[in-house]
N, C-alpha and C positions, 0 to 999 in steps of 0.2 A: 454562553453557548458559542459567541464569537472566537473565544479565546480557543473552546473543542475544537471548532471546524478549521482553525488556520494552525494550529499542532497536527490534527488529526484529519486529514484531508476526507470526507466520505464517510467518516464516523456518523454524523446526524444522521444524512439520507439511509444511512444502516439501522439508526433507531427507531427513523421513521416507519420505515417497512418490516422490522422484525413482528414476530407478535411478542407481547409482553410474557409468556410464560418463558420464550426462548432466552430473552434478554434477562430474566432473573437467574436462569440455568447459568449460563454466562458469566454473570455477576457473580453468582456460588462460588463456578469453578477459578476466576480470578482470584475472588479471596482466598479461597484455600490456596492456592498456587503461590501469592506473596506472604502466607500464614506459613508455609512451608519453607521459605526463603527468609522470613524474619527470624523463624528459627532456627537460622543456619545451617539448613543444607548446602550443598557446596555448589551444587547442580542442580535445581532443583526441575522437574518433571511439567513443562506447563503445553496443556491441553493443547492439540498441533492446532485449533482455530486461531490461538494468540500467538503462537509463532508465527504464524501464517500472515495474521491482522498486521502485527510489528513492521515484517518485512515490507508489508504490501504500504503501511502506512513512510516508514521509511523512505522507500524509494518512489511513491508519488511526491512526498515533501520536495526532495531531491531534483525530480521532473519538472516540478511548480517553480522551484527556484530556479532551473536551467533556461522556464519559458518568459521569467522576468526578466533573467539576462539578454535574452535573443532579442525580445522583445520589438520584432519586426525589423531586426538589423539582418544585413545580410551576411552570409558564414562565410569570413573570412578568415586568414590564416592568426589575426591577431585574437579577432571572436574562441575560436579553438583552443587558443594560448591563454586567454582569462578562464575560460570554463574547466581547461586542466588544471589550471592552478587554483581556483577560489573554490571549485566542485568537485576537483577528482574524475571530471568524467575527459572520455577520450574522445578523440572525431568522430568513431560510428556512432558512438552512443548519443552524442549532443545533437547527429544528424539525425537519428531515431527521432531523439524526442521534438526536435521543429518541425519532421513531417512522420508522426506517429501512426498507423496504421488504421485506415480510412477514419484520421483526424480523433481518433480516441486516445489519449493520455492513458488512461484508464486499462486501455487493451493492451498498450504497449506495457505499463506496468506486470500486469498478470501475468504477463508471459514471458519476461524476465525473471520476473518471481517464482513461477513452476520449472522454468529452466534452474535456475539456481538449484530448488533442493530434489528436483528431478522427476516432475511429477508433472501429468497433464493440467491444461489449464481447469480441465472443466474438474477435477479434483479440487485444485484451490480455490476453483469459484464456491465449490460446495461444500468446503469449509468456510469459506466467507460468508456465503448466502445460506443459512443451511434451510432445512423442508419447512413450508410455513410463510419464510418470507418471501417477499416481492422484491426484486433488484430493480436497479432501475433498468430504461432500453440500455439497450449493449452491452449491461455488466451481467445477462443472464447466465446461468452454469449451463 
């Protein structure tokens, strides 16, 4: 379970709060999705929840690693220069994530994430969270 939560940032506290009929729905639509892709489709069509999960788990990973770098140092012109180079990210962004929006990671993520594919947040909360479950404070849709 250790090895989920530091791949997959938020995963657990997801499983915890789902209810279980959602989370087998879930699991269905997954298998099918790489049952589609092991049989060579080129593109294969996966549910907008797990695109959505991907992205969002992606670029929290991303954020998590940016706050180990920062790591309470202060942002300096060399600080900016390791984090473009070892992360890819650029000065707004590294400044986003040291002072993320009223200190949620989490919030700052989602709404990069709904920027990205052009959709309000509380769209991709509600693909995250869907009807049923409990999010935790702050991550409600």
């Amino acid at each position: 379970m250790r090895e989920v939560a530091t791949r997959f940032p938020g995963a657990l506290r997801e499983w915890e709060r789902a209810p279980v009929e959602t989370l087998r729905r879930r699991r269905r639509e997954a298998e099918a999705a790489v049952a589609v892709a092991g049989a060579g489709a080129a593109r294969p069509l996966w549910p907008a929840w797990i695109t959505l999960s991907v992205r969002v788990q992606e670029e929290l990973s991303l954020a998590l690693r940016a706050k180990r770098l920062l790591a309470g140092r202060a942002l300096t012109a060399e600080l900016f220069e390791v984090a473009s180079r070892e992360l890819g990210l650029d000065h707004a962004r590294l400044l986003a994530i040291a002072r993320p929006p009223g200190g949620r990671l989490s919030q700052l993520v989602y709404h990069q994430v709904a920027e990205a594919f052009g959709i309000p947040v509380s769209t991709l909360k509600a693909q995250l969270f869907p009807a049923g479950s409990s999010p935790a404070k702050g991550d409600e849709p």
